[in-house]
C-alpha positions in Angstrom: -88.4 -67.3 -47.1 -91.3 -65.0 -45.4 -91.0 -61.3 -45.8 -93.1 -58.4 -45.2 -93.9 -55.2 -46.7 -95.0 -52.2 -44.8 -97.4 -49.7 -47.2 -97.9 -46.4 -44.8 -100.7 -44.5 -46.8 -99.6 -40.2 -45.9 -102.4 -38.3 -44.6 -104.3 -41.5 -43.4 -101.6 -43.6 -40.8 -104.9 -45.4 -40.1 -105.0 -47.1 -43.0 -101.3 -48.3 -43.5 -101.2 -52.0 -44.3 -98.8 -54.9 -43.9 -97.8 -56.8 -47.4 -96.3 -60.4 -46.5 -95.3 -62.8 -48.5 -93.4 -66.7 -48.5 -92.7 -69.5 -50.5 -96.0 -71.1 -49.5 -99.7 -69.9 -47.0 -98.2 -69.8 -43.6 -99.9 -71.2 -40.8 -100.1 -67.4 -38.5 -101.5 -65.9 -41.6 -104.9 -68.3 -40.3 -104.1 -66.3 -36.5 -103.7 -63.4 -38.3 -106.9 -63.4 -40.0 -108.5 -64.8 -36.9 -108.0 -61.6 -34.6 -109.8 -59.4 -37.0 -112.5 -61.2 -35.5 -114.5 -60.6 -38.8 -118.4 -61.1 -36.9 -118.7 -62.7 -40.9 -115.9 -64.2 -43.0 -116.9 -64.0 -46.7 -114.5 -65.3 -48.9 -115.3 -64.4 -52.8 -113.1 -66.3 -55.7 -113.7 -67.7 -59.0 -114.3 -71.1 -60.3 -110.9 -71.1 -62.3 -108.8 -70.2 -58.8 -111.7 -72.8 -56.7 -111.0 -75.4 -58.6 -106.9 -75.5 -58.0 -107.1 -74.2 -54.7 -110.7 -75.7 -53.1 -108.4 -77.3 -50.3 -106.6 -74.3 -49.1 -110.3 -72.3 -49.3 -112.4 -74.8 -47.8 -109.8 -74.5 -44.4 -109.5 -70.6 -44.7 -113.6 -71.0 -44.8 -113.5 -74.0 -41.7 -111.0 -71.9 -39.6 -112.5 -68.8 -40.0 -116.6 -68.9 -38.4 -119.3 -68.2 -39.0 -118.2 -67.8 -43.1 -119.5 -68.5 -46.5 -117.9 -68.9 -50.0 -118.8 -67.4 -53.1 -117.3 -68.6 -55.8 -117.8 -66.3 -58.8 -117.4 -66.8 -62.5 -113.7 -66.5 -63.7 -113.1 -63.4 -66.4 -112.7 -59.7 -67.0 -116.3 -59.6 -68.4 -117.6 -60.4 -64.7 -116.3 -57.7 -63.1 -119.2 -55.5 -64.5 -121.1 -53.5 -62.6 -124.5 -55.4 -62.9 -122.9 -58.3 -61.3 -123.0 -56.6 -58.6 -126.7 -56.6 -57.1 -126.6 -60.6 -56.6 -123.9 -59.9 -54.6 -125.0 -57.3 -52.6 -128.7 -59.2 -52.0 -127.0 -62.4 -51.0 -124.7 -60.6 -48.1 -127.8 -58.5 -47.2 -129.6 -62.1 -46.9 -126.6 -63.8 -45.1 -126.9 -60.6 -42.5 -123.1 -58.9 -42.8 -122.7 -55.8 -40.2 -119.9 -53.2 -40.5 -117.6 -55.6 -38.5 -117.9 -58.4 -41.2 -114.9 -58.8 -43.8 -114.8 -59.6 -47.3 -111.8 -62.1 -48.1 -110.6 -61.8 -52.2 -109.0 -65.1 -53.1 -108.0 -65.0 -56.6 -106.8 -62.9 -59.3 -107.1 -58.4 -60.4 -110.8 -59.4 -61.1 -111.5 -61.1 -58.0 -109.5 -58.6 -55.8 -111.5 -55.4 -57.4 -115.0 -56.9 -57.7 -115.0 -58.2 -54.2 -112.7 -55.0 -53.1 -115.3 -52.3 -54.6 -118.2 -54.4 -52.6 -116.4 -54.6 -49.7 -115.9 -50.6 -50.1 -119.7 -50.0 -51.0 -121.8 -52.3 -48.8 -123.2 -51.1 -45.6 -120.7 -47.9 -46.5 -117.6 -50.3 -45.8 -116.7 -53.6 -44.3 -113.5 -55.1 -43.5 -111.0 -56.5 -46.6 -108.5 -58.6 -47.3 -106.9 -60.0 -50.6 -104.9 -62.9 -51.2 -103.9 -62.2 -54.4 -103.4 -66.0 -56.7 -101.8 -64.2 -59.5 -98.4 -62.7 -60.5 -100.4 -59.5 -61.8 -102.2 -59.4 -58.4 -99.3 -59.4 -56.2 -97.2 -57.1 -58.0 -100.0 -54.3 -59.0 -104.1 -54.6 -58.0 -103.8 -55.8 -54.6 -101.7 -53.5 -54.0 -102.8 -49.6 -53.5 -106.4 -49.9 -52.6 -107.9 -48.8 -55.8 -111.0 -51.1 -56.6 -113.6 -50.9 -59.2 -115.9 -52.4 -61.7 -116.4 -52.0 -65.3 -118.9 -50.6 -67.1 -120.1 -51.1 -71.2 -117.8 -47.8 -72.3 -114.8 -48.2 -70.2 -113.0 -50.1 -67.4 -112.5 -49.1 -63.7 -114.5 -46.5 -64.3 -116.9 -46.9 -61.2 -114.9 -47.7 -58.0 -113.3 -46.1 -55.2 -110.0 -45.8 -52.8 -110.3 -48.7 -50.2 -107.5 -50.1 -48.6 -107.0 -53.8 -47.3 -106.3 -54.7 -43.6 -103.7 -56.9 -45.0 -102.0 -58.9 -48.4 -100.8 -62.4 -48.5 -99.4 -63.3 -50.7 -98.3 -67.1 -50.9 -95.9 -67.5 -54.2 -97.2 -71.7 -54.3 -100.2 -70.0 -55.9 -98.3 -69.6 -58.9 -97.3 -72.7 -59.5 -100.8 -73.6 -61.3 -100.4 -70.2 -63.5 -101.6 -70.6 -67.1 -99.0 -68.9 -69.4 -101.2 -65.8 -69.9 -101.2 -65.4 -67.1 -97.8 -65.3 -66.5 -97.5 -62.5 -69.7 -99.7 -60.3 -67.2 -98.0 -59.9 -64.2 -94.8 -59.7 -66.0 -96.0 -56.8 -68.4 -96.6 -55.3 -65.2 -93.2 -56.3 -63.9 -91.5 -54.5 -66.6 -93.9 -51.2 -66.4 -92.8 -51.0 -62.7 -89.0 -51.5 -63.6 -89.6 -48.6 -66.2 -90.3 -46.3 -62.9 -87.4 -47.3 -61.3 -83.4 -47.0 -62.3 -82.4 -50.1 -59.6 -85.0 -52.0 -60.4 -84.7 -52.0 -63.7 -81.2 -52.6 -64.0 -81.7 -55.7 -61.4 -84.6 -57.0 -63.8 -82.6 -56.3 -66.9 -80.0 -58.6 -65.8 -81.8 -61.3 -64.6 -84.2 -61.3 -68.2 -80.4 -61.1 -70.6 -78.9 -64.0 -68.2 -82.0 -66.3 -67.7 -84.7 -65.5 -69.9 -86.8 -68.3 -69.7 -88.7 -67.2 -66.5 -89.8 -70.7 -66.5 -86.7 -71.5 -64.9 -86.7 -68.8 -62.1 -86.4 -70.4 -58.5 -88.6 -69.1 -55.9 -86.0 -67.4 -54.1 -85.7 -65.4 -57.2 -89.3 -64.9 -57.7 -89.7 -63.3 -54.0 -86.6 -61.0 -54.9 -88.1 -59.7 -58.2 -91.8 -59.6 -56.5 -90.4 -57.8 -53.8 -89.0 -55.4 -55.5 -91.6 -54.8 -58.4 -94.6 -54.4 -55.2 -92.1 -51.6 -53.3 -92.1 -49.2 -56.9 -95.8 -49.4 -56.2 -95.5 -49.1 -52.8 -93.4 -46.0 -52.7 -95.4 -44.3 -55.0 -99.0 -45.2 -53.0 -97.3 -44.0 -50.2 -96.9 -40.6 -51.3 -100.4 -40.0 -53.2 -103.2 -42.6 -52.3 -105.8 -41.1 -54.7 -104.1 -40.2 -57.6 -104.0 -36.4 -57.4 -100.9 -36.3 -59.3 -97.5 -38.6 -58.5 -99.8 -41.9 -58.5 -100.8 -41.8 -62.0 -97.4 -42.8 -63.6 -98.2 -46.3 -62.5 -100.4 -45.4 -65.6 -97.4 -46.1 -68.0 -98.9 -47.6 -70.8 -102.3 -48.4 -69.2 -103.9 -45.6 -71.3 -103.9 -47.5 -74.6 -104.2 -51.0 -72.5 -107.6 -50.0 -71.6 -108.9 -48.7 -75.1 -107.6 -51.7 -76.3 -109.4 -53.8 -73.3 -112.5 -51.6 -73.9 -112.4 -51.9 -77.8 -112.7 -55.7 -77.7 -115.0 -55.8 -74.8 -112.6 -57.2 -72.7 -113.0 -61.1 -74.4 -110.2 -60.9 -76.3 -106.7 -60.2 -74.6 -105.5 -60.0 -71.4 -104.7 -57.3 -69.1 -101.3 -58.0 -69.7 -101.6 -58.2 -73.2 -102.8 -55.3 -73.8 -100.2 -53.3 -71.1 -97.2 -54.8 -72.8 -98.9 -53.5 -76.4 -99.7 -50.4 -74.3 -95.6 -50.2 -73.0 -94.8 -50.3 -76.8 -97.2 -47.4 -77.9 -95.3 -45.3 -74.6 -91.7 -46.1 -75.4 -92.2 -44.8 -79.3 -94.4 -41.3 -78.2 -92.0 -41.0 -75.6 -89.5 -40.9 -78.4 -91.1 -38.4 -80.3 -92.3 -36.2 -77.2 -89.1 -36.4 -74.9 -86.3 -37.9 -77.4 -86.3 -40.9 -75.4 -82.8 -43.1 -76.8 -83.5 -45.6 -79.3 -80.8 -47.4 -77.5 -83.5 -47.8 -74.0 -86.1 -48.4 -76.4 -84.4 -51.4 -78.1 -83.4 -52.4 -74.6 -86.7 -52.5 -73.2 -88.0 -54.3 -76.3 -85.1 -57.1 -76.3 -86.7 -57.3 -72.7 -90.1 -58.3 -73.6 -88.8 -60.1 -76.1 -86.9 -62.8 -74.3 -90.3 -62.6 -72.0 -92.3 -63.3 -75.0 -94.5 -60.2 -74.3 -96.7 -59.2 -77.3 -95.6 -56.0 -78.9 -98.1 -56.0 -81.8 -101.2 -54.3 -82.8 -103.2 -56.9 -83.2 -104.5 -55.6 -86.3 -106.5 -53.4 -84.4 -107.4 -50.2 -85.9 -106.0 -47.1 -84.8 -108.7 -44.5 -85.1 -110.9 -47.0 -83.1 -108.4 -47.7 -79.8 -108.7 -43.7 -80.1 -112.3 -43.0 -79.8 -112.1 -45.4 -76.7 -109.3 -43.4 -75.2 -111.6 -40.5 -74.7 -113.4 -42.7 -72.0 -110.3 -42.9 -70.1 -110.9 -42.4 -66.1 -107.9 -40.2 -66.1 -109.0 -37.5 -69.1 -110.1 -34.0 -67.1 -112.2 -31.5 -69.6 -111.9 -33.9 -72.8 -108.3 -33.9 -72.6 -106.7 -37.2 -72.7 -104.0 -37.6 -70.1 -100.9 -39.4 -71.0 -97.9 -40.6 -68.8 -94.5 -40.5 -71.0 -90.8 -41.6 -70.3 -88.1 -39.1 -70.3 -85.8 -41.7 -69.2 -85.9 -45.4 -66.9 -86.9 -44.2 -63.7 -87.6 -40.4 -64.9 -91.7 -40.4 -65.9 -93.5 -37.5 -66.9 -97.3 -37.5 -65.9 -100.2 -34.7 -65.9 -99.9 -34.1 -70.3 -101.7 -34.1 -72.7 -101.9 -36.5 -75.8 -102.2 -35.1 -78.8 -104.6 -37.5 -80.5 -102.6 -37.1 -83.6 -99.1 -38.1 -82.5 -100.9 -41.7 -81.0 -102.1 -42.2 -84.8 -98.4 -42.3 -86.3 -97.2 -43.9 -83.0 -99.8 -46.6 -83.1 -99.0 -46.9 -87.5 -95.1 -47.4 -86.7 -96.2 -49.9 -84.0 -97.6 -52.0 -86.4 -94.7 -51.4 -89.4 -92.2 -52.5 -86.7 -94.2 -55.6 -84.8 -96.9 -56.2 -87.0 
């Protein structure tokens, strides 16, 4: 199966993307790249996704000239900000112009480390991701928002810079680890919340076949498909976040405070969404009256996915003095994206630092 997604970015046509994705790397996506006639093909990865996949990058490299690979360490704890200057020096030295392109083969961390140099060198070159991940197909290679991190927070120094183009070749995740797996489908569940159809699609497939091990391919390209075109819609309408964008925030609030807190060594992106979805569903309870019978719903979900829904025995006055470094926070206020109902989000309010306390206490007297 090959299919293709159209992203059309409102306000700037220009930048509207193609999104395709198969069962395996198609041999036009080489053509494709090819007529971008990049005047330098860099291809940045990590050791982790070079190891598995040195074969497919070493022909991407040989069919693409003149080119060069960097292959970067693997980990959210590389994607800081002063990793960048070796970076930058070594294209500088390897003489990239403004028609050169930056090619992200790997993982979130790849894609917005090599995105937010792509955006930033020589005020812009040409990018592409080929996102290796579940997390990177369905969320951070999608939307053109790339950054790095920075000692207080995460994504808090990047930019709006869309791709040329995503491929996204589902063989990649045959060689997933299972943490990896718990990210993209953390994020797989956030983008179900924003969406009645989806949800109810994804609700049946997780209550008749919840081992995900089990999923086909055929399946996987349904469920991908339709998690990438929530995202999709929404970018759509409001590329830089001045107001719809932000509910793909759901949860991500706490995530990153909890990401931050622990200096990003000890959990997961994923891990600390699907502790972050938790935290939503219970203040959305108390803010908006959200049903207990969606929120047990939603937890059977993550569940049968075996997505944490602890606290990790982290403390809750500490995840809140990191949520006041939050990107989205305007005057001191920290902004908070609730859940009236699936597919009904409510964005743009304010959390009362008070409310997160008990919300993040009956977290842990429920889940531990």
């Amino acid at each position: 199966m090959y299919q293709q997604l159209f992203i059309p970015i409102e306000e700037h046509i220009n930048k509207s993307y193609n999104i395709y994705f198969s069962d395996d790397f198609k041999k036009d996506w080489f053509d494709l790249l090819k007529n971008f006639r990049f005047t330098k093909n860099v291809l940045i990865t990590d050791d982790n996704v070079f190891t598995y996949h040195k074969e497919l990058i070493q022909t991407l490299a040989n069919q693409l000239q003149p080119s060069k690979i960097i292959v970067r360490p693997k980990g959210e704890e590389y994607k800081h900000i002063k990793y960048t200057q070796e970076i930058y020096e070594d294209l500088i030295q390897y003489e990239v112009d403004r028609k050169s392109g930056i090619i992200a083969v790997g993982g979130g961390v790849i894609g917005d480390f090599a995105g937010f140099i792509a955006s930033t060198l020589l005020r812009g070159i040409g990018f592409v991701q080929i996102p290796t991940t579940l997390l990177a197909m369905v969320d951070s290679s999608v939307g053109g928002k790339v950054a790095v991190n920075v000692d207080v927070g995460k994504n808090m120094i990047g930019s709006f810079y869309q791709p040329r183009v995503v491929l996204c070749s589902l063989a990649f995740l045959r060689t997933l680890p299972e943490k990896e797996w718990i990210c993209g489908l953390a994020e797989m569940v956030k983008h179900a919340l924003l969406k009645r159809n989806v949800y109810e699609n994804f609700k049946k497939v997780v209550f008749n076949q919840p081992d995900y091990k089990t999923w086909d391919f055929e399946l996987w390209n349904r469920l991908i498909y339709e998690s990438i075109q929530v995202k999709a819609e929404v970018v759509s309408k409001d590329e830089k976040e001045s107001g719809l964008r932000s509910i793909l925030n759901l949860g991500h609030t706490v995530a990153h405070a909890i990401e931050s807190l622990t200096n990003y060594k000890e959990f997961s992106h994923g891990e600390a969404v699907s502790r972050g979805l938790v935290t939503a569903l219970l203040l959305s309870k108390k803010k908006f009256q959200l049903s207990d019978k969606i929120i047990e719903e939603v937890i059977q979900i993550m569940r049968l996915l075996k997505l944490p829904l602890d606290t990790a025995n982290l403390k809750a006055n500490e995840i809140a003095h990191h949520l006041i470094y939050d990107k989205k926070n305007q005057k001191g206020k920290i902004k908070y994206i609730y859940l009236k109902d699936i597919g009904n989000p409510v964005y743009d309010l304010e959390l009362d630092i008070q409310d997160f306390l008990d919300a993040w206490m009956l977290q842990k007297d429920l889940f531990g």
